[in-house]
Structures are given as structure tokens and as C-alpha cells.
PLY file of the C-alpha trace (Angstrom):
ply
format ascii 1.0
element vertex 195
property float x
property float y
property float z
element edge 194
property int vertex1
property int vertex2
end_header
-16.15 87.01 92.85
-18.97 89.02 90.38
-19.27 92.81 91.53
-22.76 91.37 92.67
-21.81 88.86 95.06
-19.14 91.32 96.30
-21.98 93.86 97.13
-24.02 91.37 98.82
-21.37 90.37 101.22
-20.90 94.23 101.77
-24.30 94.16 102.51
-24.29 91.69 104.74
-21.12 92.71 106.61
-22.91 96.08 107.23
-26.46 94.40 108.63
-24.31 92.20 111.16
-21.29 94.36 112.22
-24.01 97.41 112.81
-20.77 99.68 111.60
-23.26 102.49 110.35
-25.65 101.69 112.81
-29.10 99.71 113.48
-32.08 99.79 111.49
-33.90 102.00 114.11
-30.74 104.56 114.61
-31.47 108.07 114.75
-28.68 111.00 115.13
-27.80 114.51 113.97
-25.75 114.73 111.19
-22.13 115.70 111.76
-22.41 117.68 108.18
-25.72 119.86 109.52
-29.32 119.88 111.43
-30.52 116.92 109.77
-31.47 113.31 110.43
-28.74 110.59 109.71
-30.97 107.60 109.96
-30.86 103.59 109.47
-28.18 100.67 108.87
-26.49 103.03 106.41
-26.70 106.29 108.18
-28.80 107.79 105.32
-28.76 111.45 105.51
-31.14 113.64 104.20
-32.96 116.27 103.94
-33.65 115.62 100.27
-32.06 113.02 97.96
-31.32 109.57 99.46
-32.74 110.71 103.31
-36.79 111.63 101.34
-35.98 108.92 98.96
-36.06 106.60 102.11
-38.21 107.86 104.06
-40.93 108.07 101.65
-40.56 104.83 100.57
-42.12 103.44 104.01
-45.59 104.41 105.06
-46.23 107.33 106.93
-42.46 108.32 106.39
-43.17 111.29 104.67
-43.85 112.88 107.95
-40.44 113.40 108.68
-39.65 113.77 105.22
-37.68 117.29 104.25
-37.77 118.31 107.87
-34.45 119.11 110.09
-33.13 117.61 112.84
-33.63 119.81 115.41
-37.61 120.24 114.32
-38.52 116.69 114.84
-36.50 116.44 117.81
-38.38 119.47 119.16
-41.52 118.04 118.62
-40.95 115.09 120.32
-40.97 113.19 117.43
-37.43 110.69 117.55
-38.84 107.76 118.84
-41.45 107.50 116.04
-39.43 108.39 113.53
-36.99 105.54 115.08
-40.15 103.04 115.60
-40.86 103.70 112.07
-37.07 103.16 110.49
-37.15 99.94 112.87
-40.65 98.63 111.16
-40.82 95.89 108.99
-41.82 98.02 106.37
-38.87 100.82 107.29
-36.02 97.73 107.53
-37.09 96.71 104.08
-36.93 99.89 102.85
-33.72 100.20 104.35
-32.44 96.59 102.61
-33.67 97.71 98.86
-31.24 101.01 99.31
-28.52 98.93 100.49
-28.03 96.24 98.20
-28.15 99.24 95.54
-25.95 101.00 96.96
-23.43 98.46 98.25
-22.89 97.43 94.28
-21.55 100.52 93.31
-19.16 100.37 96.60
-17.49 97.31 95.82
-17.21 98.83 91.97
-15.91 102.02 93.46
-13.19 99.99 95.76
-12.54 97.95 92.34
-11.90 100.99 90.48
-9.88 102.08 93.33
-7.36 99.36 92.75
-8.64 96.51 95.49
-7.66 93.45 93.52
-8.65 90.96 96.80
-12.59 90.10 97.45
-11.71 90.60 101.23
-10.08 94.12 100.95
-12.72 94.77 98.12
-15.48 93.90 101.11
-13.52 95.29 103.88
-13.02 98.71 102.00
-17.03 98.64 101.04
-17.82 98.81 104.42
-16.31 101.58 104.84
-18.21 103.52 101.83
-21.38 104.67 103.27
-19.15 106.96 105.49
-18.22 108.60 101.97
-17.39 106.27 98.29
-15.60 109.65 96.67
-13.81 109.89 100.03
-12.85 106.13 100.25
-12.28 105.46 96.61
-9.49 108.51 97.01
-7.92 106.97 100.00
-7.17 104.01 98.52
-6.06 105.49 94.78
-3.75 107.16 96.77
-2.08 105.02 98.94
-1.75 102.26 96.08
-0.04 105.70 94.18
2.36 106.13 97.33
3.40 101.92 97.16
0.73 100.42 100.06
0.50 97.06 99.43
-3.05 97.44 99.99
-4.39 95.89 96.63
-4.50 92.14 97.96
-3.06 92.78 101.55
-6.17 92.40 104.17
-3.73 93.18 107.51
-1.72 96.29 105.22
-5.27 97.76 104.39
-6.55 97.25 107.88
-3.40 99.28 109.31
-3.80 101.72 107.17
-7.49 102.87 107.61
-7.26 102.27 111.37
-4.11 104.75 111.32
-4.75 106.77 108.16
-8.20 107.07 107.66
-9.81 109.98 109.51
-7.25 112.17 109.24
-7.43 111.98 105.25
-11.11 112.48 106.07
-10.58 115.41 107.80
-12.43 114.20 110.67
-9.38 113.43 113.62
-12.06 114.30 116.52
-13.42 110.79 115.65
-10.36 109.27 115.25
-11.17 107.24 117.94
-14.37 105.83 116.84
-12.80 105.46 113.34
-10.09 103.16 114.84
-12.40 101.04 116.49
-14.50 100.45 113.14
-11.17 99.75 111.64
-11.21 97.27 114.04
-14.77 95.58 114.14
-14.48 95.77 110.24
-11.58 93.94 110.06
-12.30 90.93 112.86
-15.62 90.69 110.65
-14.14 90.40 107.15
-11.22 88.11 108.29
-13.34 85.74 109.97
-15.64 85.41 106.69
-16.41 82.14 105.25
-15.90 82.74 101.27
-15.94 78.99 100.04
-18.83 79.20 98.08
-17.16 81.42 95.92
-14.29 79.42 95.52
-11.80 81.26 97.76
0 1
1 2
2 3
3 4
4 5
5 6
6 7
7 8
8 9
9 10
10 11
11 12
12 13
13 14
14 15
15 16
16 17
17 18
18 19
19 20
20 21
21 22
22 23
23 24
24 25
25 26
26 27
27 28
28 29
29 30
30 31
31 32
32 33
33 34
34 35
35 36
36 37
37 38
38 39
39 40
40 41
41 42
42 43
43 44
44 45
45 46
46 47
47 48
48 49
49 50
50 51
51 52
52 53
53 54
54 55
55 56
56 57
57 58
58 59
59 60
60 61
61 62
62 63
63 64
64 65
65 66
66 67
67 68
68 69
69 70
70 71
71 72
72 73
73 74
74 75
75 76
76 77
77 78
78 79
79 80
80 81
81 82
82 83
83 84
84 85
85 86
86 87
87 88
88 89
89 90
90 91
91 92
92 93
93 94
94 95
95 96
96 97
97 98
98 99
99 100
100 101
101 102
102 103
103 104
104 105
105 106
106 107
107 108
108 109
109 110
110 111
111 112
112 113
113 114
114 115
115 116
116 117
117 118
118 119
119 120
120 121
121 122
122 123
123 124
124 125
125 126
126 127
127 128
128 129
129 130
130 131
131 132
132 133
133 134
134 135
135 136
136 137
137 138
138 139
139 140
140 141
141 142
142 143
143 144
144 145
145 146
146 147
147 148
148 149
149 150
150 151
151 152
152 153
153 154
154 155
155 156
156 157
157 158
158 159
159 160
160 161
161 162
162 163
163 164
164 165
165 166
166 167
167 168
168 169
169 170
170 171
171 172
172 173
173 174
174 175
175 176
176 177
177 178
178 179
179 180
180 181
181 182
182 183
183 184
184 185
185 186
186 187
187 188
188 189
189 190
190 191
191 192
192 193
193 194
């Protein structure tokens, strides 16, 4: 499979698993007092978060503002009607198939030889690429059999994975994307690339 078709199938896997989260999803960042928003969990004040939101109409509202200050003014439902808009889901679509390129390079460059792991390891990239490209340098440096081994890479995220994150309060949650992430990619229909 081209790098292409490999980030359109990470794509894909991200719209219909909801993994990261729906187009309309609004939280608080984990990393600080700012919105993580959409079907990638875009974060931002600044960078990627303003480059989103003020790509939709009336999105530069919210645009450079905190968490906590549009929460305060009553202001997350609008700011989730908005990200769930027609306008605000293409938006959302046009950052993703960007961005999901450069994951399935990243998990190439890694070491991922398999289109499945390749996909299965992309999906896990908007949580961090630098963080998930490590991970998997790492193992394949230890002897995983990880490269072309869909079950072996499964195992070891869903055991591994947020502790080399440094994020073992959410182990839980990152076990069960492990999970969703892998009944998704396993069950994929590949044919018309030939696999």
C-alpha cells in the first residue's frame, strides 16, 4: 500500500472507531486549560487548535481563548454545535487526511513493515506521533515482533503503552482503545489493495 492510501484508511479508522472522539467533542486538555476539540482531539490554544478553528465560520470566537473562559461563559455547546457543523466536520476532515499521512510515514519510519500494524499504530498518533513513533523504535530495538505482527503489536500497546507515555492514570482507557483499535483494524477489508 502507497503512504497515501495508508493515511486514508487511518483516516477512516479514526472517523468510524470515534478513538479521539466525535466531530462535536469538547474537553479540557489533560496538558493545560485549553480546549481539546474534534475527531482528532485538536488542541490548541494556538497552532493546530486556531488553525482549526478559524478555518470554520464564526470559529474565531473561541479562537486563542482557554478552557476554563469559554466554559465560564457558557459558551461549550456552541463551540460544540459549531465543531459538529457541516462546515466545522469539513474543517475537521481537511486536517485529518493531512495529518494522518505523516502518521502512517511516522509508523513507517518507525519500523511497521505490515499495512495493518502501519494503520493500527496511526491510530494511535493523534494521542502523540513523537511519542508513538518512539514506542515502536524501541520495542523493535528490544526484539518485539511488532514489525508485521498485528496480535504482538496489539499486546503490546494495550500492556505497554501508557506507561511509556507516562500517563498510567489512563491506563484503563488506553487499554480499551487498544482494544477498539485492534477489533477495527483486524476486521478491515484490504482487497482492493491487493492484500
Amino acid at each position: 500500500m502507497e503512504v497515501n492510501d495508508l493515511g486514508k484508511e487511518i483516516a477512516i479508522g479514526l472517523l468510524n472507531t470515534g478513538v479521539e472522539g466525535g466531530y462535536g467533542s469538547v474537553n479540557c486538555s489533560t496538558a493545560g486549560d485549553y480546549p481539546s476539540m474534534g475527531c482528532q482531539q485538536i488542541e490548541g490554544i494556538g497552532g493546530r487548535g486556531e488553525e482549526l478553528l478559524n478555518t470554520i465560520p464564526g470559529g474565531y470566537h473561541y479562537a486563542g481563548r482557554s478552557y476554563s473562559d469559554i466554559e465560564a461563559a457558557g459558551e461549550i455547546d456552541s463551540l460544540v454545535a459549531l465543531l459538529d457543523s457541516e462546515e466545522g466536520q469539513a474543517a475537521q476532515i481537511a486536517i485529518l487526511q493531512r495529518d494522518t499521512i505523516s502518521y502512517a510515514q511516522a509508523c513507517i519510519n518507525a519500523g511497521l513493515t505490515d499495512a495493518r500494524c502501519v494503520i493500527y499504530a496511526g491510530m494511535w498518533c493523534p494521542t502523540s506521533e513523537y511519542i508513538v513513533g518512539l514506542f515502536i523504535q524501541r520495542r523493535l530495538q528490544r526484539g518485539y515482533d511488532i514489525a508485521a505482527n498485528l496480535d504482538e503489536l496489539y499486546n503490546t500497546f494495550y500492556n505497554e503503552y501508557a506507561t511509556a507515555a507516562g500517563c498510567e492514570d489512563y491506563a484503563p482507557g488506553y487499554q480499551n482503545r487498544a482494544q477498539s483499535t485492534y477489533e477495527y483494524v483486524s476486521g478491515l477489508d484490504l482487497s482492493e489493495y491487493g492484500i
